[in-house]
N, C-alpha and C positions, 0 to 999 in steps of 0.2 A: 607374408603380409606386406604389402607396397603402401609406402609413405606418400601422402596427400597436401595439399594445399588448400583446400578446401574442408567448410565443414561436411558436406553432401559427402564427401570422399572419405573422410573417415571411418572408423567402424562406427554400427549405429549408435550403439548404447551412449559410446563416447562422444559422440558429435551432437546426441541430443542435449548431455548431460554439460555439455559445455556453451551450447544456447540457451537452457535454462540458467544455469548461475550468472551467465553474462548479461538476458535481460534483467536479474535480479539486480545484478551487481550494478546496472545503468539507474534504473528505479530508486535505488538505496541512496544512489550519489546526489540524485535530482532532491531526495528528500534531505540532502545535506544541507543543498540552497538552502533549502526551506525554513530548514531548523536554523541554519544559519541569520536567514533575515528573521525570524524569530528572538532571536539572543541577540542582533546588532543592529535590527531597525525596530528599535523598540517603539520609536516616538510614531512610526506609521503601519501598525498593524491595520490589518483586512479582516472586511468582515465576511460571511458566506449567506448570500452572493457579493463578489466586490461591491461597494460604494462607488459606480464609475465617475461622483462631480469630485471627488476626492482621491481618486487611488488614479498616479499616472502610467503612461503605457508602458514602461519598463517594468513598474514592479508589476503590475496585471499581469503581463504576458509571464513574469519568473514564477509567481505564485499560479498560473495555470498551468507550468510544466511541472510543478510536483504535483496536479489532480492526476496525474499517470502513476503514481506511484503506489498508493492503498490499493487501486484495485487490480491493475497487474499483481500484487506483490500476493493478494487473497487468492487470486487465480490460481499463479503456481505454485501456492501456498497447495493447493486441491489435488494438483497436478502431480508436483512432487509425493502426494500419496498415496494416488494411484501407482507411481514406480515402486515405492514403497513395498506396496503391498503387493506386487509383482514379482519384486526383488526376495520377499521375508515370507511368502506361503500363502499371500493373496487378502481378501478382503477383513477376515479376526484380524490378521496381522496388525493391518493398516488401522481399523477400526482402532483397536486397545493402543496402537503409540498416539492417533490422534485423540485421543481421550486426554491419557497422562497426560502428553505434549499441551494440549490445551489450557489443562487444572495447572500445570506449571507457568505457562503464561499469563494467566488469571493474576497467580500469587507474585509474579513480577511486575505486574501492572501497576498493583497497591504499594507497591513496596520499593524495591532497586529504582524502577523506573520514573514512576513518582517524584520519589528523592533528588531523582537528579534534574528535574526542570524547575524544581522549589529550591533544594536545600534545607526541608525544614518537616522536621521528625514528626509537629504535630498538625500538621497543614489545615485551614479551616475550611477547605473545600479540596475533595479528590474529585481529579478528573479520569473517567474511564474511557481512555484513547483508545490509540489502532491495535495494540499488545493485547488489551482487556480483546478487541473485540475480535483479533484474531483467533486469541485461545476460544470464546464463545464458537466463532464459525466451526474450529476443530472440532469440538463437543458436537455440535451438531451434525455433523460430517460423517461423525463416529458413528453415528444413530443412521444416518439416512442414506450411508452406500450399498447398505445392503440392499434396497431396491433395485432393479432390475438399470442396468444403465438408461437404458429409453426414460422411463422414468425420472430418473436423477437429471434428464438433461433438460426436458420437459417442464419438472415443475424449475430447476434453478431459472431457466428462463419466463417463468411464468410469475415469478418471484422478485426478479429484475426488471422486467417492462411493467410488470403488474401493480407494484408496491404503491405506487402514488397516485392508487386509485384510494387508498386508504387516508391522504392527508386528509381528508375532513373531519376525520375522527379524532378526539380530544379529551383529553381527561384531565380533571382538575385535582390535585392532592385532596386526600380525600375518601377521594372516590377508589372504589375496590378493586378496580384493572389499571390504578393509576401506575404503578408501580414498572409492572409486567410490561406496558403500552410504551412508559418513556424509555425501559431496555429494550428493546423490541424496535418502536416507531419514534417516537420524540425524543429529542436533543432539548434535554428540560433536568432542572434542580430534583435531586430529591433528599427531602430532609433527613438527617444522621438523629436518632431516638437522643444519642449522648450529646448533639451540637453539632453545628459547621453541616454540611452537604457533599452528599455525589452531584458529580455535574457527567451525562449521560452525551461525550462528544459525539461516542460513533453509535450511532442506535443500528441495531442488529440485523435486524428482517434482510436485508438487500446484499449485508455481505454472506449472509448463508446460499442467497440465490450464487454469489460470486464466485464463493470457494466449489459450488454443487457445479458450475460450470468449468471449472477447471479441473477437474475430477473427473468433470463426462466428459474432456478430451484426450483424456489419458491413453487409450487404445492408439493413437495416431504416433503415439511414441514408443510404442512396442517396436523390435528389433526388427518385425519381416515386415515394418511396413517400409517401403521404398521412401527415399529420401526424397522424392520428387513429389510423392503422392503427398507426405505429409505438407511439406511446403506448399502445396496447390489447396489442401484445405485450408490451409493458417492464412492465406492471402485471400480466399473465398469469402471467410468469415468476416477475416477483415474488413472486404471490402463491404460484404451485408449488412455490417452492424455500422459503418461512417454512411453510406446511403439511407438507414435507417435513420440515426442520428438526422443524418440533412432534410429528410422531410418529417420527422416529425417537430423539430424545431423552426423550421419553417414556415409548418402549421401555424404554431403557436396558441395549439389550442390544449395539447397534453403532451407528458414528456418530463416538466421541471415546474415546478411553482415560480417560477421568478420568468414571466414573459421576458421576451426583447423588443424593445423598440429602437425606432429609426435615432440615429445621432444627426450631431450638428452636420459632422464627417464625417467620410467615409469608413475610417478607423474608429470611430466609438462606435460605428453599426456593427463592426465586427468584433467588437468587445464585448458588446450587449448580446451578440449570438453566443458570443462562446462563454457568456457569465452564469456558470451553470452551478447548483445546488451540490454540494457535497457529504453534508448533513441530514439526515444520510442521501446517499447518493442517488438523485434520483435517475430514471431510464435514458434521459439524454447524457449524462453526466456517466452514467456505465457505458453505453453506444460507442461515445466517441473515446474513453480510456482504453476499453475493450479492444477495442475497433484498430485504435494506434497499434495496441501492443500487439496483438495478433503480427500483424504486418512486419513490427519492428522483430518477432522472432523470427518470421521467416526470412526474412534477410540476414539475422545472425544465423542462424542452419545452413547459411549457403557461403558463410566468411569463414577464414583459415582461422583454428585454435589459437591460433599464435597473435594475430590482432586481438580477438578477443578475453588474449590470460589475464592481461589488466585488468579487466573488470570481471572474470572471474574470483579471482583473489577475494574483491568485494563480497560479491553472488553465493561464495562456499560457507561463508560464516555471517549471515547476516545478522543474527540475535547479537553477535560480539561486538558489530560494528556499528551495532544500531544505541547497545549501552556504553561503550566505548566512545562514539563522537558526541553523544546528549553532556555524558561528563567533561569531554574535553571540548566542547564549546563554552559551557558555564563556566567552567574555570580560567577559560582564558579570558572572558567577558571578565573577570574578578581582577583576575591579575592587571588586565588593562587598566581599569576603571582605578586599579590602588597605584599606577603606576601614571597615569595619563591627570586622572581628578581626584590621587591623594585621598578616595573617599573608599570603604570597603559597603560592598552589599547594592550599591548606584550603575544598574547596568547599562553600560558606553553601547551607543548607537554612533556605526557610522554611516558622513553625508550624503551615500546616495546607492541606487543599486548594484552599478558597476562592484562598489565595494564592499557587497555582500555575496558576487560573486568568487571577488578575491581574497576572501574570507574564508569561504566554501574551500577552495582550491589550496588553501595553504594547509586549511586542515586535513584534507584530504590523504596529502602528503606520505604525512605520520601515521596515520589512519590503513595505511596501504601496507605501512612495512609490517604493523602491527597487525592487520589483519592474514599476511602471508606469514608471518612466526605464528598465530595461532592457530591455521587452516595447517600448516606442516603439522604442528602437536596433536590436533584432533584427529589427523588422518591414520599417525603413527599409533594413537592410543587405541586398546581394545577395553577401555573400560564402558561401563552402558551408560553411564551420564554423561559421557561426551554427547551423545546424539544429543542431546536436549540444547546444544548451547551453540 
Protein backbone atom coordinates (compact mmCIF):
# COMPACT_ATOMS: atom_id res chain seq x y z
CA UNK A 1 0.00 0.00 0.00
CA UNK A 2 1.99 3.49 -0.90
CA UNK A 3 1.36 6.52 1.31
CA UNK A 4 -0.45 9.50 -0.43
CA UNK A 5 -0.77 13.10 -0.09
CA UNK A 6 -3.67 13.67 -1.56
CA UNK A 7 -7.26 12.84 -0.90
CA UNK A 8 -7.77 11.14 -4.60
CA UNK A 9 -4.61 8.98 -3.57
CA UNK A 10 -5.80 7.58 -0.82
CA UNK A 11 -7.77 4.39 -0.54
CA UNK A 12 -11.34 4.98 -1.50
CA UNK A 13 -13.44 4.31 1.23
CA UNK A 14 -11.05 6.25 3.37
CA UNK A 15 -10.70 9.29 1.35
CA UNK A 16 -14.39 9.66 0.88
CA UNK A 17 -14.93 9.17 4.44
CA UNK A 18 -12.67 11.81 5.44
CA UNK A 19 -14.37 14.45 2.90
CA UNK A 20 -17.55 13.65 4.32
CA UNK A 21 -16.78 14.38 8.04
CA UNK A 22 -14.54 17.37 7.00
CA UNK A 23 -17.45 19.11 5.01
CA UNK A 24 -19.45 18.30 7.99
CA UNK A 25 -17.03 19.37 10.49
CA UNK A 26 -16.72 22.94 8.30
CA UNK A 27 -20.71 23.19 8.21
CA UNK A 28 -20.89 22.61 12.09
CA UNK A 29 -18.22 25.27 12.67
CA UNK A 30 -20.17 27.97 10.50
CA UNK A 31 -23.15 27.08 12.72
CA UNK A 32 -21.06 27.96 15.72
CA UNK A 33 -20.91 31.64 14.35
CA UNK A 34 -24.29 31.49 14.25
CA UNK A 35 -25.23 30.18 17.61
CA UNK A 36 -22.64 32.23 18.55
CA UNK A 37 -24.16 35.60 17.32
CA UNK A 38 -27.33 34.06 18.73
CA UNK A 39 -26.20 34.07 22.45
CA UNK A 40 -23.87 37.38 22.08
CA UNK A 41 -25.72 39.69 19.57
CA UNK A 42 -28.78 39.48 21.36
CA UNK A 43 -29.63 43.20 20.97
CA UNK A 44 -29.49 42.54 16.89
CA UNK A 45 -31.16 39.55 15.88
CA UNK A 46 -32.29 38.74 12.03
CA UNK A 47 -35.08 38.09 10.71
CA UNK A 48 -35.80 35.54 7.51
CA UNK A 49 -35.36 37.23 5.00
CA UNK A 50 -32.85 39.86 6.55
CA UNK A 51 -34.37 43.35 7.28
CA UNK A 52 -31.73 44.97 4.78
CA UNK A 53 -32.71 48.97 6.19
CA UNK A 54 -31.46 47.44 9.50
CA UNK A 55 -29.10 44.48 9.34
CA UNK A 56 -25.39 45.74 8.22
CA UNK A 57 -23.05 44.10 5.81
CA UNK A 58 -21.11 42.31 8.22
CA UNK A 59 -23.62 40.51 10.10
CA UNK A 60 -25.65 39.68 6.61
CA UNK A 61 -22.93 38.38 4.95
CA UNK A 62 -21.93 36.06 8.70
CA UNK A 63 -25.59 35.09 8.99
CA UNK A 64 -25.58 34.01 5.12
CA UNK A 65 -22.58 31.71 5.78
CA UNK A 66 -24.45 29.53 8.13
CA UNK A 67 -27.52 29.08 5.37
CA UNK A 68 -24.76 26.48 4.04
CA UNK A 69 -25.08 24.72 7.02
CA UNK A 70 -28.82 22.83 7.47
CA UNK A 71 -28.87 21.74 4.16
CA UNK A 72 -25.32 20.38 3.44
CA UNK A 73 -25.52 18.88 6.81
CA UNK A 74 -29.36 17.04 5.63
CA UNK A 75 -27.57 16.11 2.62
CA UNK A 76 -24.88 14.08 4.04
CA UNK A 77 -27.05 13.38 6.62
CA UNK A 78 -28.81 10.92 3.31
CA UNK A 79 -25.54 10.20 2.16
CA UNK A 80 -23.97 8.84 5.11
CA UNK A 81 -26.87 6.30 4.74
CA UNK A 82 -26.60 5.22 1.86
CA UNK A 83 -22.83 4.04 3.18
CA UNK A 84 -24.53 2.95 5.83
CA UNK A 85 -26.51 0.54 4.42
CA UNK A 86 -23.75 -0.36 2.04
CA UNK A 87 -21.42 -0.89 4.83
CA UNK A 88 -24.42 -3.25 7.43
CA UNK A 89 -26.36 -5.37 4.36
CA UNK A 90 -27.92 -2.66 2.27
CA UNK A 91 -31.29 -0.97 2.20
CA UNK A 92 -33.45 -2.89 5.74
CA UNK A 93 -30.23 -2.04 7.17
CA UNK A 94 -30.10 1.64 6.64
CA UNK A 95 -33.98 1.95 6.53
CA UNK A 96 -34.32 0.56 10.52
CA UNK A 97 -31.03 2.72 11.92
CA UNK A 98 -32.65 5.63 10.15
CA UNK A 99 -35.83 5.06 11.67
CA UNK A 100 -34.48 4.63 15.44
CA UNK A 101 -31.83 7.31 14.76
CA UNK A 102 -34.62 9.60 13.67
CA UNK A 103 -37.44 8.78 16.83
CA UNK A 104 -34.11 9.41 18.98
CA UNK A 105 -33.63 12.82 17.56
CA UNK A 106 -37.21 13.68 17.81
CA UNK A 107 -36.96 12.97 21.74
CA UNK A 108 -33.80 15.15 21.88
CA UNK A 109 -35.33 17.94 20.16
CA UNK A 110 -37.97 18.29 23.15
CA UNK A 111 -35.87 17.73 25.70
CA UNK A 112 -31.51 17.94 26.02
CA UNK A 113 -31.73 20.23 23.15
CA UNK A 114 -34.45 22.42 24.15
CA UNK A 115 -33.02 22.82 27.50
CA UNK A 116 -30.21 24.11 26.47
CA UNK A 117 -31.13 27.49 24.37
CA UNK A 118 -33.84 28.13 27.41
CA UNK A 119 -32.71 26.86 30.53
CA UNK A 120 -36.04 26.26 31.60
CA UNK A 121 -37.88 22.90 32.44
CA UNK A 122 -41.35 24.34 31.67
CA UNK A 123 -40.80 26.61 28.58
CA UNK A 124 -44.01 28.42 27.44
CA UNK A 125 -43.30 27.84 23.76
CA UNK A 126 -41.05 24.74 22.26
CA UNK A 127 -39.39 25.42 19.36
CA UNK A 128 -39.03 22.35 16.82
CA UNK A 129 -35.55 23.16 15.16
CA UNK A 130 -33.05 21.56 12.81
CA UNK A 131 -32.67 18.17 15.32
CA UNK A 132 -36.75 17.90 15.39
CA UNK A 133 -36.48 18.10 11.61
CA UNK A 134 -33.66 16.13 11.02
CA UNK A 135 -34.92 13.09 12.98
CA UNK A 136 -38.53 13.79 10.77
CA UNK A 137 -36.34 13.77 7.32
CA UNK A 138 -34.72 10.29 8.67
CA UNK A 139 -38.20 8.87 9.25
CA UNK A 140 -39.00 9.59 6.16
CA UNK A 141 -35.90 8.26 4.37
CA UNK A 142 -36.58 5.13 6.21
CA UNK A 143 -39.95 4.86 4.28
CA UNK A 144 -38.83 6.17 0.72
CA UNK A 145 -35.30 4.40 -0.21
CA UNK A 146 -36.86 1.64 -0.94
CA UNK A 147 -37.72 3.08 -4.29
CA UNK A 148 -35.85 2.52 -7.04
CA UNK A 149 -32.90 5.19 -6.88
CA UNK A 150 -34.14 6.98 -10.27
CA UNK A 151 -37.01 7.59 -8.27
CA UNK A 152 -35.60 8.83 -4.96
CA UNK A 153 -33.54 11.29 -6.98
CA UNK A 154 -36.50 12.48 -9.19
CA UNK A 155 -39.00 13.05 -6.83
CA UNK A 156 -36.30 14.75 -3.96
CA UNK A 157 -35.64 17.07 -6.80
CA UNK A 158 -39.15 17.52 -7.64
CA UNK A 159 -39.60 18.32 -4.00
CA UNK A 160 -36.79 20.83 -3.82
CA UNK A 161 -37.53 23.17 -6.81
CA UNK A 162 -41.26 22.19 -6.57
CA UNK A 163 -42.25 22.99 -3.03
CA UNK A 164 -42.95 26.90 -3.36
CA UNK A 165 -45.31 26.11 -5.69
CA UNK A 166 -47.39 25.35 -2.59
CA UNK A 167 -46.94 28.77 -0.71
CA UNK A 168 -50.34 30.01 -1.48
CA UNK A 169 -51.88 27.39 0.50
CA UNK A 170 -52.81 28.33 4.02
CA UNK A 171 -54.49 27.16 6.96
CA UNK A 172 -55.89 28.76 9.73
CA UNK A 173 -56.01 26.91 13.27
CA UNK A 174 -58.88 25.38 13.20
CA UNK A 175 -59.03 24.10 10.19
CA UNK A 176 -58.51 20.20 9.82
CA UNK A 177 -54.97 20.03 7.77
CA UNK A 178 -53.95 22.90 10.00
CA UNK A 179 -51.81 20.99 11.86
CA UNK A 180 -50.13 18.54 9.32
CA UNK A 181 -49.60 21.73 6.74
CA UNK A 182 -47.66 23.98 9.50
CA UNK A 183 -45.17 20.42 10.04
CA UNK A 184 -45.07 19.97 6.63
CA UNK A 185 -45.13 23.76 4.93
CA UNK A 186 -45.69 26.58 7.45
CA UNK A 187 -43.34 28.06 10.09
CA UNK A 188 -46.46 29.02 12.32
CA UNK A 189 -47.71 28.64 16.18
CA UNK A 190 -49.57 25.74 17.17
CA UNK A 191 -51.46 25.76 20.29
CA UNK A 192 -50.36 23.07 23.39
CA UNK A 193 -54.33 21.45 24.55
CA UNK A 194 -52.36 22.10 28.32
CA UNK A 195 -50.94 25.93 27.51
CA UNK A 196 -48.01 27.67 25.83
CA UNK A 197 -47.12 26.39 21.94
CA UNK A 198 -44.92 24.57 19.32
CA UNK A 199 -43.35 27.01 17.20
CA UNK A 200 -42.91 24.85 13.87
CA UNK A 201 -39.08 26.60 12.79
CA UNK A 202 -38.06 24.13 10.25
CA UNK A 203 -41.24 22.91 8.35
CA UNK A 204 -40.62 19.63 6.63
CA UNK A 205 -41.47 19.04 2.92
CA UNK A 206 -38.00 20.43 1.37
CA UNK A 207 -35.69 18.95 3.89
CA UNK A 208 -37.19 15.40 2.78
CA UNK A 209 -36.52 16.52 -0.88
CA UNK A 210 -32.78 17.25 0.80
CA UNK A 211 -31.95 14.37 2.61
CA UNK A 212 -33.72 12.10 -0.60
CA UNK A 213 -31.00 13.88 -2.67
CA UNK A 214 -28.16 12.97 -0.58
CA UNK A 215 -29.00 9.50 -0.55
CA UNK A 216 -29.41 9.35 -4.48
CA UNK A 217 -25.76 10.42 -4.55
CA UNK A 218 -24.75 7.82 -2.60
CA UNK A 219 -23.47 5.37 -5.57
CA UNK A 220 -20.62 8.07 -6.50
CA UNK A 221 -19.12 6.97 -3.19
CA UNK A 222 -18.86 3.49 -3.59
CA UNK A 223 -15.28 2.11 -3.66
CA UNK A 224 -14.82 1.19 -7.68
CA UNK A 225 -15.84 4.43 -8.62
CA UNK A 226 -12.72 6.46 -9.59
CA UNK A 227 -11.70 9.34 -7.73
CA UNK A 228 -11.79 11.48 -10.57
CA UNK A 229 -15.23 10.34 -11.84
CA UNK A 230 -16.69 11.12 -8.55
CA UNK A 231 -15.09 14.54 -8.19
CA UNK A 232 -16.24 15.47 -12.00
CA UNK A 233 -19.86 14.70 -10.86
CA UNK A 234 -19.75 16.80 -7.60
CA UNK A 235 -18.31 19.79 -9.64
CA UNK A 236 -21.07 19.14 -12.38
CA UNK A 237 -23.74 19.37 -10.09
CA UNK A 238 -22.31 21.97 -8.46
CA UNK A 239 -21.92 23.93 -11.15
CA UNK A 240 -25.85 23.12 -12.44
CA UNK A 241 -27.48 23.84 -9.44
CA UNK A 242 -25.35 27.93 -8.82
CA UNK A 243 -26.41 28.43 -12.76
CA UNK A 244 -29.72 27.26 -11.84
CA UNK A 245 -29.71 29.32 -8.82
CA UNK A 246 -28.36 32.57 -11.14
CA UNK A 247 -31.21 32.51 -13.35
CA UNK A 248 -33.86 31.65 -11.57
CA UNK A 249 -33.26 34.53 -9.23
CA UNK A 250 -32.67 36.66 -11.85
CA UNK A 251 -35.85 36.08 -13.01
CA UNK A 252 -37.46 37.13 -10.20
CA UNK A 253 -40.37 35.68 -11.02
CA UNK A 254 -40.24 32.07 -8.93
CA UNK A 255 -37.55 30.52 -6.72
CA UNK A 256 -38.07 32.35 -3.21
CA UNK A 257 -40.97 34.50 -1.97
CA UNK A 258 -38.86 37.44 -0.96
CA UNK A 259 -38.07 39.14 -4.63
CA UNK A 260 -34.78 41.32 -4.98
CA UNK A 261 -34.65 44.50 -5.77
CA UNK A 262 -32.20 47.23 -7.03
CA UNK A 263 -30.32 48.95 -3.98
CA UNK A 264 -28.97 52.41 -3.46
CA UNK A 265 -25.47 50.43 -4.06
CA UNK A 266 -24.12 48.21 -5.56
CA UNK A 267 -23.57 46.02 -2.47
CA UNK A 268 -27.27 46.17 -1.17
CA UNK A 269 -28.21 44.79 -4.94
CA UNK A 270 -26.19 42.09 -3.99
CA UNK A 271 -27.68 41.56 -0.57
CA UNK A 272 -31.06 41.68 -1.86
CA UNK A 273 -29.90 38.69 -4.50
CA UNK A 274 -28.53 36.73 -2.01
CA UNK A 275 -31.53 37.47 0.80
CA UNK A 276 -33.01 34.16 0.45
CA UNK A 277 -35.88 32.37 2.43
CA UNK A 278 -34.77 29.63 4.88
CA UNK A 279 -38.02 28.82 6.45
CA UNK A 280 -38.37 26.43 4.94
CA UNK A 281 -35.95 26.62 2.50
CA UNK A 282 -36.97 27.57 -0.57
CA UNK A 283 -35.49 26.28 -4.34
CA UNK A 284 -33.13 29.37 -4.61
CA UNK A 285 -31.98 29.02 -1.10
CA UNK A 286 -31.40 24.89 -1.66
CA UNK A 287 -29.63 25.84 -5.43
CA UNK A 288 -27.20 28.01 -4.12
CA UNK A 289 -26.40 25.88 -0.54
CA UNK A 290 -26.45 22.72 -2.58
CA UNK A 291 -24.57 24.13 -5.30
CA UNK A 292 -21.57 25.68 -2.79
CA UNK A 293 -21.46 22.37 -1.04
CA UNK A 294 -21.18 20.03 -3.91
CA UNK A 295 -18.20 22.06 -5.05
CA UNK A 296 -16.62 22.68 -1.56
CA UNK A 297 -16.50 18.45 -1.36
CA UNK A 298 -15.00 18.21 -4.39
CA UNK A 299 -12.11 20.02 -3.44
CA UNK A 300 -11.97 18.49 -0.13
CA UNK A 301 -11.59 14.79 -2.15
CA UNK A 302 -8.77 16.12 -3.70
CA UNK A 303 -6.95 17.77 -0.22
CA UNK A 304 -4.37 15.57 1.88
CA UNK A 305 -6.24 13.86 5.13
CA UNK A 306 -3.76 15.55 7.04
CA UNK A 307 -5.04 19.35 6.26
CA UNK A 308 -8.35 18.12 6.63
CA UNK A 309 -8.17 16.08 10.36
CA UNK A 310 -9.03 19.36 12.04
CA UNK A 311 -12.09 19.50 10.89
CA UNK A 312 -12.71 16.08 10.85
CA UNK A 313 -12.56 15.80 14.62
CA UNK A 314 -15.57 18.17 14.13
CA UNK A 315 -17.25 16.17 11.17
CA UNK A 316 -16.97 12.42 13.24
CA UNK A 317 -19.09 13.44 16.17
CA UNK A 318 -21.44 15.91 15.16
CA UNK A 319 -24.55 15.25 17.61
CA UNK A 320 -21.72 15.81 20.70
CA UNK A 321 -20.72 18.89 19.37
CA UNK A 322 -23.74 20.23 18.39
CA UNK A 323 -25.07 19.59 22.37
CA UNK A 324 -21.93 20.34 23.71
CA UNK A 325 -21.29 24.11 22.26
CA UNK A 326 -25.40 25.01 22.62
CA UNK A 327 -24.49 24.31 26.54
CA UNK A 328 -21.20 25.85 26.48
CA UNK A 329 -22.18 29.02 24.74
CA UNK A 330 -25.21 29.69 27.44
CA UNK A 331 -23.15 29.09 30.02
CA UNK A 332 -20.58 31.26 29.35
CA UNK A 333 -23.16 33.99 28.12
CA UNK A 334 -24.08 33.34 32.28
CA UNK A 335 -20.90 33.45 33.55
CA UNK A 336 -20.08 36.64 31.62
CA UNK A 337 -23.16 38.58 32.18
CA UNK A 338 -22.63 37.52 36.49
CA UNK A 339 -19.20 38.55 36.19
CA UNK A 340 -19.17 41.69 33.72
CA UNK A 341 -23.23 43.10 34.88
CA UNK A 342 -23.19 41.47 38.43
CA UNK A 343 -26.68 40.33 37.04
CA UNK A 344 -27.56 36.41 36.66
CA UNK A 345 -30.07 35.26 33.82
CA UNK A 346 -29.30 39.12 31.50
CA UNK A 347 -27.55 37.72 28.43
CA UNK A 348 -24.31 40.05 27.49
CA UNK A 349 -24.11 40.96 23.88
CA UNK A 350 -20.97 41.86 22.45
CA UNK A 351 -20.26 45.48 20.21
CA UNK A 352 -20.02 44.29 17.07
CA UNK A 353 -19.54 41.26 14.59
CA UNK A 354 -15.86 41.01 14.48
CA UNK A 355 -16.50 39.89 18.12
CA UNK A 356 -18.90 37.20 17.49
CA UNK A 357 -16.57 35.81 15.48
CA UNK A 358 -13.94 35.80 18.24
CA UNK A 359 -16.44 34.26 20.25
CA UNK A 360 -17.01 31.45 17.72
CA UNK A 361 -13.24 30.86 17.73
CA UNK A 362 -12.53 30.75 21.35
CA UNK A 363 -15.16 28.41 21.78
CA UNK A 364 -14.18 26.40 19.24
CA UNK A 365 -11.06 25.75 20.98
CA UNK A 366 -12.26 23.43 23.82
CA UNK A 367 -14.87 22.23 21.59
CA UNK A 368 -12.00 20.51 19.45
CA UNK A 369 -10.24 18.85 22.34
CA UNK A 370 -13.44 17.60 23.47
CA UNK A 371 -14.69 16.55 20.47
CA UNK A 372 -11.30 14.31 19.66
CA UNK A 373 -11.43 12.55 23.50
CA UNK A 374 -15.04 11.78 22.49
CA UNK A 375 -14.61 10.65 18.70
CA UNK A 376 -11.30 8.34 20.30
CA UNK A 377 -14.26 6.67 22.98
CA UNK A 378 -16.85 6.22 20.38
CA UNK A 379 -14.40 4.58 18.00
CA UNK A 380 -12.95 2.30 20.72
CA UNK A 381 -16.38 1.27 21.98
CA UNK A 382 -18.38 -1.79 20.66
CA UNK A 383 -21.46 -0.88 22.40
CA UNK A 384 -24.63 -0.16 19.88
CA UNK A 385 -25.74 3.21 21.47
CA UNK A 386 -22.66 4.77 20.65
CA UNK A 387 -23.74 5.03 16.95
CA UNK A 388 -26.54 7.19 17.98
CA UNK A 389 -24.44 9.97 19.58
Amino acid sequence: MTTATSGTQLHPSRARIVAIDALRGLVILLMLVDHAREFFYYHAQVSDPMNLATTEPALFFTRLTAHLCAPIFVALTGLSAYLYGEAKGGKAAASSFLLKRGLFLILLEVTVVGFAWNFDFTPARIYLQVIWVIGLSMIALAALLHLSHRWLILLGAAIVLGHNLLDPITAAPGDWYFIPWAILHDRTLIDLPWGGDLRTSYPLLPWIGIIMLGYGIGPWFRAEVPAPTRQARLVGIGVAMLAAFAVLRTINLYGDPSPWVIGEVPLRTIMSFLNLTKYPPSADFALLTLGTGALVMAAFDRMSSRLLGWLTVFGSVPLFFYILHLYGLHLLNIALGMVIQHREGVLVSVPNVGAIWLVALAAAVPCWFACRWFGAIKRRSGRWWMRYL
